[in-house]
C-alpha positions as CSV (number, residue, x, y, z in Angstrom):
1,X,-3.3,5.3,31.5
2,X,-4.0,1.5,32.2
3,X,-1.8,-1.1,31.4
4,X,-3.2,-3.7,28.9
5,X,-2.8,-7.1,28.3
6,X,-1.4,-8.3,25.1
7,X,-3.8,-9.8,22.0
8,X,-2.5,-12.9,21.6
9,X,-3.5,-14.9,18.7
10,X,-2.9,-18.5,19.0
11,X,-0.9,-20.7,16.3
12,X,-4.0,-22.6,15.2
13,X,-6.4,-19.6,14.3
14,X,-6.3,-18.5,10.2
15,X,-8.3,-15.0,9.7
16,X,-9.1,-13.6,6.6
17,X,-9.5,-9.8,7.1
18,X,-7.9,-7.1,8.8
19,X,-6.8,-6.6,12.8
20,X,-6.8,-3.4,13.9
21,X,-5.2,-2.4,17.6
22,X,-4.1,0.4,19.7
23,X,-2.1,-2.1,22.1
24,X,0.0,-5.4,22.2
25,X,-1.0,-7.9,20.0
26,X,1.1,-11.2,19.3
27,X,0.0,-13.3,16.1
28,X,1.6,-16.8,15.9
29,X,-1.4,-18.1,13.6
30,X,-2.0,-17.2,9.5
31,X,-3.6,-13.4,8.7
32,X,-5.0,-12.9,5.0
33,X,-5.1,-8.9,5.6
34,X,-3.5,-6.0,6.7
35,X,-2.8,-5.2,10.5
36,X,-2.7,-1.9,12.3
37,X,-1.4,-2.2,15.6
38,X,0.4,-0.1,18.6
39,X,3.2,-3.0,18.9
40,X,3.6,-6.2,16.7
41,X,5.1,-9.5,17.3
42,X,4.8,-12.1,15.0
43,X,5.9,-15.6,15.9
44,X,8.2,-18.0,14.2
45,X,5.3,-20.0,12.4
46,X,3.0,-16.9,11.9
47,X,2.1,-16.3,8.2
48,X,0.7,-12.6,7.3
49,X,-0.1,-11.6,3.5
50,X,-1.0,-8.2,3.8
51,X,0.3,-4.6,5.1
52,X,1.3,-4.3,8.1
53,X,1.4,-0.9,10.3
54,X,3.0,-0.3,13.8
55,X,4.8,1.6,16.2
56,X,7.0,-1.5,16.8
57,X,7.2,-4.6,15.1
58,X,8.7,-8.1,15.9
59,X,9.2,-10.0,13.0
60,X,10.0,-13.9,13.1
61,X,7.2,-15.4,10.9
62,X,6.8,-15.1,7.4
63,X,5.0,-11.3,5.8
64,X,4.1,-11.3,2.4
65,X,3.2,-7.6,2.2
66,X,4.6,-3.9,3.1
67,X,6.0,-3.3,6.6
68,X,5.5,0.3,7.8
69,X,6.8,1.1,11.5
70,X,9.0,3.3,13.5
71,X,11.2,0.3,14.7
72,X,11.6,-2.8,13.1
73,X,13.5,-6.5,13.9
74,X,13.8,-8.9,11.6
75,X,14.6,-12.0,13.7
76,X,17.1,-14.9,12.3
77,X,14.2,-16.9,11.5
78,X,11.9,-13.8,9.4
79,X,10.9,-14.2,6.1
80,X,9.9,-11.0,4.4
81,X,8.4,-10.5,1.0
82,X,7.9,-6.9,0.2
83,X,9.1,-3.2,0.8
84,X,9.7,-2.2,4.7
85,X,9.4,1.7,5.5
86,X,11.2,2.2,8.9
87,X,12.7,5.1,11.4
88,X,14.8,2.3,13.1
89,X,15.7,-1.5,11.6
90,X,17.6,-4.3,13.2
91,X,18.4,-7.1,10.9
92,X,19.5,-10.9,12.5
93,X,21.8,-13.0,10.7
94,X,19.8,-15.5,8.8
95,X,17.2,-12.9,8.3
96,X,15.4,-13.4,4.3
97,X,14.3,-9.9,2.9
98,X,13.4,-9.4,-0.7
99,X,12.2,-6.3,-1.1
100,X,13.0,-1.9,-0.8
101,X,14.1,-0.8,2.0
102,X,14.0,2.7,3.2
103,X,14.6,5.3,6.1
104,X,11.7,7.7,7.0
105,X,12.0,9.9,9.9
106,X,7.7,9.5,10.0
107,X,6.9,6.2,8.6
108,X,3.2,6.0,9.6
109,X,2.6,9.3,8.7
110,X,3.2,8.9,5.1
111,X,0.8,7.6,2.5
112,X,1.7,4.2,0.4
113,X,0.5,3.3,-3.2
114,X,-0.7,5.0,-6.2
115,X,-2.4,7.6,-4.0
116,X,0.4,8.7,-2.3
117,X,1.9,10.7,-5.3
118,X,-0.1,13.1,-7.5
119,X,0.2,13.1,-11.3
120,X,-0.7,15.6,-13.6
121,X,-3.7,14.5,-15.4
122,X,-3.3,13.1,-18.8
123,X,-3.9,15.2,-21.6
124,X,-5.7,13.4,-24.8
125,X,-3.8,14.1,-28.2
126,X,-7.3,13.6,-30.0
127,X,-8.8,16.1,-31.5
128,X,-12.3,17.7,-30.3
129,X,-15.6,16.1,-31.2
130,X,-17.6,18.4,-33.2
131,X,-20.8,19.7,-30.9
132,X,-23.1,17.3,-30.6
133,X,-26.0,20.0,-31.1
134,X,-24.6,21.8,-34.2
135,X,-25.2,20.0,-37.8
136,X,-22.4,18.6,-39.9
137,X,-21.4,21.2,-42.2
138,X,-22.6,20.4,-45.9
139,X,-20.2,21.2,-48.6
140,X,-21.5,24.1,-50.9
141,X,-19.8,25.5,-53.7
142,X,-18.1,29.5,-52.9
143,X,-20.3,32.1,-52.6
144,X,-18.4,33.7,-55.7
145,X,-19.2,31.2,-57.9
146,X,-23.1,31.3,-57.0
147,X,-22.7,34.7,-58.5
148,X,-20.7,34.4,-61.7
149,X,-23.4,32.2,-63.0
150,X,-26.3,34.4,-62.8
């Protein structure tokens, strides 16, 4: 296996969509998406809003979004806005997390969001519409009476 060199992903560049990475990548600029990445440091003056996924994350920037990795560090200087899923988590003092936090032995093997749980389907309390192919039934007097007149 070949050693590669780190994605870095300088202070003045702003994206707006998603990174995706098998390797190293080190973000000290602004994402406005989600990224997927073997290993994940984000820098002091990074900005992400979106999810991120990782084997390993650094975190001393600001993440508006869910964090899902096997180990996590939240550096003095991290600002986190939203849930972290995590096998390992180190916290600094200093560190700002509002959010849930919670232990998963496979934290990248799980699903997050509405999909992620089934519900039974919901059952409507209304009453069946008539068929649309059959007539409305017409009131007629009882057959008994029909024959009482005759």
């Amino acid at each position: 296996m070949k050693s590669r060199a780190p994605s870095i992903l300088s202070g003045d560049l702003v994206l707006t969509g998603s990174i995706v990475s098998e390797g190293e990548v080190q973000l000290d600029g602004s994402v406005d998406g989600d990224i997927r990445a073997g290993s994940l440091i984000i820098g002091e003056d990074a900005v992400v809003t979106g999810e991120v996924y990782a084997e390993t994350v650094v975190i001393r920037g600001k993440v508006s979004g869910s964090v899902r990795a096997r180990q996590v560090q939240l550096a003095a200087t991290a600002r986190i806005e939203g849930d972290i899923v995590h096998a390992a988590l180190s916290v600094e003092s200093g560190a700002f997390f509002d959010g849930h936090c919670r232990h998963s032995t496979d934290p990248l093997a799980e699903k997050s969001g509405p999909s992620a749980t089934t519900s039974a389907p919901k059952m409507d309390s209304r009453p069946p519409a008539p068929p649309a192919n059959k007539p409305a039934a017409v009131d007629q007097p009882p057959l008994a009476a029909n024959k009482s007149s005759l």
